[in-house]
Each structure stands twice: as C-alpha cells, then as structure tokens.
PDBQT receptor file of N, H, CA, C and O in Angstrom, charges set to zero:
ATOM      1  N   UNK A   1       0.574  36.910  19.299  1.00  0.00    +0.000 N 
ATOM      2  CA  UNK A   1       1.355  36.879  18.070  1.00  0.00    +0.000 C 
ATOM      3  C   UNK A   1       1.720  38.316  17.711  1.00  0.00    +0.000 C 
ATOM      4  O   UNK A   1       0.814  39.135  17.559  1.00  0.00    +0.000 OA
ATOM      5  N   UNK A   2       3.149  38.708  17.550  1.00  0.00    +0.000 N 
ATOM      6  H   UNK A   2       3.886  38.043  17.674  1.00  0.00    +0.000 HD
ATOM      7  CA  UNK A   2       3.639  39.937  16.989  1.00  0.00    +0.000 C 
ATOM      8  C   UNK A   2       3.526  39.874  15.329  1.00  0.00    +0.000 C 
ATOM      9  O   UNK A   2       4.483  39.287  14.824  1.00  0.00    +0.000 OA
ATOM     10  N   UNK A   3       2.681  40.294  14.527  1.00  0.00    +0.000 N 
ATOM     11  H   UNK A   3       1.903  40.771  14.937  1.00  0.00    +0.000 HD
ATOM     12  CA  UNK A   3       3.259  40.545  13.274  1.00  0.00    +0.000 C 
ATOM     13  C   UNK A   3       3.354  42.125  12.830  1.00  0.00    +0.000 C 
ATOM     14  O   UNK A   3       3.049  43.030  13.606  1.00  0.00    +0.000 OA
ATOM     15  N   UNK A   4       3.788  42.334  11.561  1.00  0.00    +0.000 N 
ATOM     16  H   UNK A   4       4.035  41.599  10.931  1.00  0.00    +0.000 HD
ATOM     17  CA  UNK A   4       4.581  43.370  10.554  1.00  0.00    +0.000 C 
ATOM     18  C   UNK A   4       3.423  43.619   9.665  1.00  0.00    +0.000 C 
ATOM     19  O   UNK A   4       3.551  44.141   8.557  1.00  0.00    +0.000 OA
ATOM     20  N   UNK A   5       2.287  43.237  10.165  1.00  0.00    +0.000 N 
ATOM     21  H   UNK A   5       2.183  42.813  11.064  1.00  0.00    +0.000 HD
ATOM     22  CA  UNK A   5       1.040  43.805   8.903  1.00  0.00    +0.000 C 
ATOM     23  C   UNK A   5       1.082  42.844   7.777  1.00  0.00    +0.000 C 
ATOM     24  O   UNK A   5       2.072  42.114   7.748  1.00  0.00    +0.000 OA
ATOM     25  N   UNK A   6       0.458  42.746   7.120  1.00  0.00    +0.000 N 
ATOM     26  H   UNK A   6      -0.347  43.340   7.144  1.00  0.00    +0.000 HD
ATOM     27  CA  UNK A   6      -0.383  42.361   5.596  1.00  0.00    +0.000 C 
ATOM     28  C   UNK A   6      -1.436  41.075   6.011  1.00  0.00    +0.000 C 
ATOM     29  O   UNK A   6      -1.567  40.083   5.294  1.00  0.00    +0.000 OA
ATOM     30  N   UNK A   7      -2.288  41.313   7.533  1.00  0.00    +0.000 N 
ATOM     31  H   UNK A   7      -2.182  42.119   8.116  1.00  0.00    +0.000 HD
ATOM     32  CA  UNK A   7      -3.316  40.416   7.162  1.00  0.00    +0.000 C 
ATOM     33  C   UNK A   7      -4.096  41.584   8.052  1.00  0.00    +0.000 C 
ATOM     34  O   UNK A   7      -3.705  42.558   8.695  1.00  0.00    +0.000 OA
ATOM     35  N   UNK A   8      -5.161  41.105   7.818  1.00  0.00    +0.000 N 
ATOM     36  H   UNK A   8      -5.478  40.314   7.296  1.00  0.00    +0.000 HD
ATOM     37  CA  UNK A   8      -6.249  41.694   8.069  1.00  0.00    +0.000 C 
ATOM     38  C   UNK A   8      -6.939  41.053   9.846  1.00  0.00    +0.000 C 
ATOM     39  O   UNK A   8      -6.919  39.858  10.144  1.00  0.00    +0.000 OA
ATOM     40  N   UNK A   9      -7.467  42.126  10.758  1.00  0.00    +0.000 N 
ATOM     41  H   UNK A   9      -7.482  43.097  10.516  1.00  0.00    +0.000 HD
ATOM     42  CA  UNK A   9      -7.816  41.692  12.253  1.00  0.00    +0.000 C 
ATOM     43  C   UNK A   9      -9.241  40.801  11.609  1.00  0.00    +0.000 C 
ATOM     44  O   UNK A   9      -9.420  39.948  12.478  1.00  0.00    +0.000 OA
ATOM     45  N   UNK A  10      -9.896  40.674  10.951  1.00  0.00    +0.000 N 
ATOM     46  H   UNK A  10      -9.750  41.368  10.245  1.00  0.00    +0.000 HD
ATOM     47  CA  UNK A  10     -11.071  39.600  10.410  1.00  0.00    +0.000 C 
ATOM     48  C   UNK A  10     -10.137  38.410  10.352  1.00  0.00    +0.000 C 
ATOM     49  O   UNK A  10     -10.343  37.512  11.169  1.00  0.00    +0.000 OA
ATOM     50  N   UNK A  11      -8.978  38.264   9.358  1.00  0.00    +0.000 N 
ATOM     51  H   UNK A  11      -8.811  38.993   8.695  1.00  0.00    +0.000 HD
ATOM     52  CA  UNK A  11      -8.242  36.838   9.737  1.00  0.00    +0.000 C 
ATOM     53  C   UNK A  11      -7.546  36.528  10.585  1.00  0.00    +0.000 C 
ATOM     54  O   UNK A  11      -7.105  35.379  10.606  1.00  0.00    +0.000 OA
ATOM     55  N   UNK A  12      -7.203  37.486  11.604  1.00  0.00    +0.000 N 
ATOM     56  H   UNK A  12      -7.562  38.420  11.587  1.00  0.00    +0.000 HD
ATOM     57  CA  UNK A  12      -6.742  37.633  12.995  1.00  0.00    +0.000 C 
ATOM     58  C   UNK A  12      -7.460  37.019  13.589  1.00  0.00    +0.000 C 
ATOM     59  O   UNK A  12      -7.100  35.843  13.641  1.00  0.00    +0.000 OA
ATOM     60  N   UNK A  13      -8.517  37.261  14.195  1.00  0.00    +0.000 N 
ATOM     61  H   UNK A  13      -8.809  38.217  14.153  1.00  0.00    +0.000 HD
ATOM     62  CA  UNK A  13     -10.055  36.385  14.519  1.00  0.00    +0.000 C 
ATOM     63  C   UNK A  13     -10.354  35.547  14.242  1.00  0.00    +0.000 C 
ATOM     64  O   UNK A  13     -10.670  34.762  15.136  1.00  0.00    +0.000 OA
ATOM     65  N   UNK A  14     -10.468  35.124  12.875  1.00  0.00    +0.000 N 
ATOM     66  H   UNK A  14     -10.212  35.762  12.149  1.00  0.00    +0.000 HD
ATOM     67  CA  UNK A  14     -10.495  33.105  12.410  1.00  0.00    +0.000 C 
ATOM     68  C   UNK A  14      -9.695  33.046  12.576  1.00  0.00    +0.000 C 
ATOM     69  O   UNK A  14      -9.172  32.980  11.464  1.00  0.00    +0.000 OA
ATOM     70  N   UNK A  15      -8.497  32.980  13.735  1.00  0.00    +0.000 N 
ATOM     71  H   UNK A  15      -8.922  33.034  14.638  1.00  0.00    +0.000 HD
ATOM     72  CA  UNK A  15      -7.049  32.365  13.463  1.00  0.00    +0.000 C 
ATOM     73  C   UNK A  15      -6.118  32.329  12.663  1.00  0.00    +0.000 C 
ATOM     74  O   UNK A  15      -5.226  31.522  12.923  1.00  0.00    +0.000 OA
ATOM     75  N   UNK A  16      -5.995  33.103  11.523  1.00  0.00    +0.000 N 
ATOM     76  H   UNK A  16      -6.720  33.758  11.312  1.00  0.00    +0.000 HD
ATOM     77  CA  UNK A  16      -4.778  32.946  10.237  1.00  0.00    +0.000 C 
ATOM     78  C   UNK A  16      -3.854  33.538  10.961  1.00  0.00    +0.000 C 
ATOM     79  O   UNK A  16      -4.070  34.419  11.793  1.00  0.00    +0.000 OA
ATOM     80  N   UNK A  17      -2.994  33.161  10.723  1.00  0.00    +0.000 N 
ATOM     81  H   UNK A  17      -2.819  32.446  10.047  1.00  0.00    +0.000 HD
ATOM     82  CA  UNK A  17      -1.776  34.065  10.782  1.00  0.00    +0.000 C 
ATOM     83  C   UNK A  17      -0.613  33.985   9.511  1.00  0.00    +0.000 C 
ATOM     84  O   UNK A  17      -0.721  33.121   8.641  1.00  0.00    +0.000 OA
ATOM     85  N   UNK A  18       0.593  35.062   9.507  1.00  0.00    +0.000 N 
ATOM     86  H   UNK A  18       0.681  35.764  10.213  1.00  0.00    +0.000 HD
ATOM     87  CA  UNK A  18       1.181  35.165   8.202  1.00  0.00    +0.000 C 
ATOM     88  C   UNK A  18       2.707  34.734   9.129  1.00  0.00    +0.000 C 
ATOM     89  O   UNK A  18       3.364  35.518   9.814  1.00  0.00    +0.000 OA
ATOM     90  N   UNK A  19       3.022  33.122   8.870  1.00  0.00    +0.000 N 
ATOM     91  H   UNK A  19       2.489  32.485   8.313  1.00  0.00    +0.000 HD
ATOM     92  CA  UNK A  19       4.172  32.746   9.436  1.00  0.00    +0.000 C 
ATOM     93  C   UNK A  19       4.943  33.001   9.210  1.00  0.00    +0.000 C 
ATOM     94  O   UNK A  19       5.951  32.743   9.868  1.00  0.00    +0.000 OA
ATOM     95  N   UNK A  20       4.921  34.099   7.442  1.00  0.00    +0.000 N 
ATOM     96  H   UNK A  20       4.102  34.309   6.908  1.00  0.00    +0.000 HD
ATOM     97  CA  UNK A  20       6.884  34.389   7.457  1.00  0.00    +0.000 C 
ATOM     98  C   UNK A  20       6.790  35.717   7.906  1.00  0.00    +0.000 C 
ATOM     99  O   UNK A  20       7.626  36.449   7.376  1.00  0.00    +0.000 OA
ATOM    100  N   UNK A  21       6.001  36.294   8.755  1.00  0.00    +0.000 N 
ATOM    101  H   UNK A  21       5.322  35.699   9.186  1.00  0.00    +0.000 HD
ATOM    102  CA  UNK A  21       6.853  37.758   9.258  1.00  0.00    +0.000 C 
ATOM    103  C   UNK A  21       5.899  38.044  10.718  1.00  0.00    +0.000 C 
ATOM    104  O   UNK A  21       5.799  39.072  11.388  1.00  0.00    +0.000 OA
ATOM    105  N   UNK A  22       5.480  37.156  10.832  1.00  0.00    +0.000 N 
ATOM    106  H   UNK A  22       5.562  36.321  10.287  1.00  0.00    +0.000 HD
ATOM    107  CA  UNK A  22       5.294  36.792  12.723  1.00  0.00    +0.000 C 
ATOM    108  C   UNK A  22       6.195  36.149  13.526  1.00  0.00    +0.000 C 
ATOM    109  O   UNK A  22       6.881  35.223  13.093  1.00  0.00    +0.000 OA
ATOM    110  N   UNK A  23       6.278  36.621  14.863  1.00  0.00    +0.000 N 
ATOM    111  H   UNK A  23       5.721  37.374  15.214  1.00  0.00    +0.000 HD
ATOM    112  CA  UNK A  23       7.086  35.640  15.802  1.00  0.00    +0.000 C 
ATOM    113  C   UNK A  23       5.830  35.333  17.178  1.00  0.00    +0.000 C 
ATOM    114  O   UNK A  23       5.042  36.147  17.659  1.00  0.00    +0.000 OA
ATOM    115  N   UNK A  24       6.042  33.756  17.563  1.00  0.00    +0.000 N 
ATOM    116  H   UNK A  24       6.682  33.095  17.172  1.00  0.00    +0.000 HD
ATOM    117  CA  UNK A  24       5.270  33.697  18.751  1.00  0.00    +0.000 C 
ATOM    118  C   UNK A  24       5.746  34.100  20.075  1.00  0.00    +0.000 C 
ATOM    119  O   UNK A  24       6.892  34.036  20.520  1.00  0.00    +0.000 OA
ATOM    120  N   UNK A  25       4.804  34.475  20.563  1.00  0.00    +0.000 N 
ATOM    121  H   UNK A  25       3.873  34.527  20.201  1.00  0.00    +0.000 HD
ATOM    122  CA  UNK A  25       5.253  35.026  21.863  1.00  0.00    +0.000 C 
ATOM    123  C   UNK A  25       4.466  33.903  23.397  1.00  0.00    +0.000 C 
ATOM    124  O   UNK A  25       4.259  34.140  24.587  1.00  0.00    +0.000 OA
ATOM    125  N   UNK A  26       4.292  32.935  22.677  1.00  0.00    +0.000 N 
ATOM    126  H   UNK A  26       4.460  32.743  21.711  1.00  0.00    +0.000 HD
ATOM    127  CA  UNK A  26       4.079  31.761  23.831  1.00  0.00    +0.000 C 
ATOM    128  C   UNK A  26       4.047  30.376  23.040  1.00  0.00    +0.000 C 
ATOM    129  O   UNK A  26       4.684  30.227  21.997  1.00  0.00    +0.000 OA
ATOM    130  N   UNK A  27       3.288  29.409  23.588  1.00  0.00    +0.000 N 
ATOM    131  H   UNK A  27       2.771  29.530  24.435  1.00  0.00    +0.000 HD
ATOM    132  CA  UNK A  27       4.023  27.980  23.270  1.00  0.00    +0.000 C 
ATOM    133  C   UNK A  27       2.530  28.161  21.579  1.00  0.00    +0.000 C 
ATOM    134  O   UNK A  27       1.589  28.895  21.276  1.00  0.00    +0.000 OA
ATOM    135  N   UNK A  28       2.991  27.392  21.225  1.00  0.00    +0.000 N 
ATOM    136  H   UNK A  28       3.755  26.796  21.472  1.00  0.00    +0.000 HD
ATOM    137  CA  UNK A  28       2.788  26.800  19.216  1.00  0.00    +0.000 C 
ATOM    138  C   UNK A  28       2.484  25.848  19.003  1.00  0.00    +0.000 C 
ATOM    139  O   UNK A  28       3.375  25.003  19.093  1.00  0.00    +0.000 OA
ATOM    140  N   UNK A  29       1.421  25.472  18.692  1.00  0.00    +0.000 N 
ATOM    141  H   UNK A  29       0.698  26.158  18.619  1.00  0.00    +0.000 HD
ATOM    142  CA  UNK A  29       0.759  24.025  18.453  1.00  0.00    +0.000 C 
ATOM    143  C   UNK A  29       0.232  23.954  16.965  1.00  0.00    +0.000 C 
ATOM    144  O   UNK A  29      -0.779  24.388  16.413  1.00  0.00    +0.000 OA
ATOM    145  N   UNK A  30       1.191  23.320  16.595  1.00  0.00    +0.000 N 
ATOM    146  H   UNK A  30       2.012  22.967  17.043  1.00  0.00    +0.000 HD
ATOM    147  CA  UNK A  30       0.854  23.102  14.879  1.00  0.00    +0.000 C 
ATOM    148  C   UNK A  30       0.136  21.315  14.499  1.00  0.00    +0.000 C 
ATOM    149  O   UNK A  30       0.542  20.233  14.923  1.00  0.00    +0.000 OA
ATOM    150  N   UNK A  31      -0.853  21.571  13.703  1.00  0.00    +0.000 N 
ATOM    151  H   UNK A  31      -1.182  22.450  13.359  1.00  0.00    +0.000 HD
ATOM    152  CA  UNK A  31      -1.884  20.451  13.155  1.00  0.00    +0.000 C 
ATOM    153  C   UNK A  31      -1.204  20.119  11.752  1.00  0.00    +0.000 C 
ATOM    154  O   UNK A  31      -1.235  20.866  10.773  1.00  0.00    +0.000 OA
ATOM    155  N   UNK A  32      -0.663  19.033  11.811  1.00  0.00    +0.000 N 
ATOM    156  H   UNK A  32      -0.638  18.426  12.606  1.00  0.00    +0.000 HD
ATOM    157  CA  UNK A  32      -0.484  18.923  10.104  1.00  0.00    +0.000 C 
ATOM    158  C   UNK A  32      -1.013  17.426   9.972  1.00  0.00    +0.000 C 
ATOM    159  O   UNK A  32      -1.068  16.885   8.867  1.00  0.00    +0.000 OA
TER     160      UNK A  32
C-alpha cells in the first residue's frame, strides 16, 4: 500500500489503512 502519511506504522501493522489518500498496489479484498 502507497500512502501520503496521517496514520501511524502501529496501525500499519493491525492492518488500518487511510482509503482516501492510499492507492493499492496489488489485488483488494474488502469484508463488508
């Protein structure tokens, strides 16, 4: 995942990510 900063590598690690200013850089599997 490429992002632009404002999360922290601790929520990097549990998995968060900040979807409006990341782009994926392989395939995306979303749980809703």
């Amino acid at each position: 995942m490429v992002h632009n900063g404002g999360i922290t590598d601790d929520d990097i690690e549990d998995g968060y990510i900040l979807a409006c200013c990341s782009n994926a850089i392989g395939k995306v599997t979303i749980e809703a």
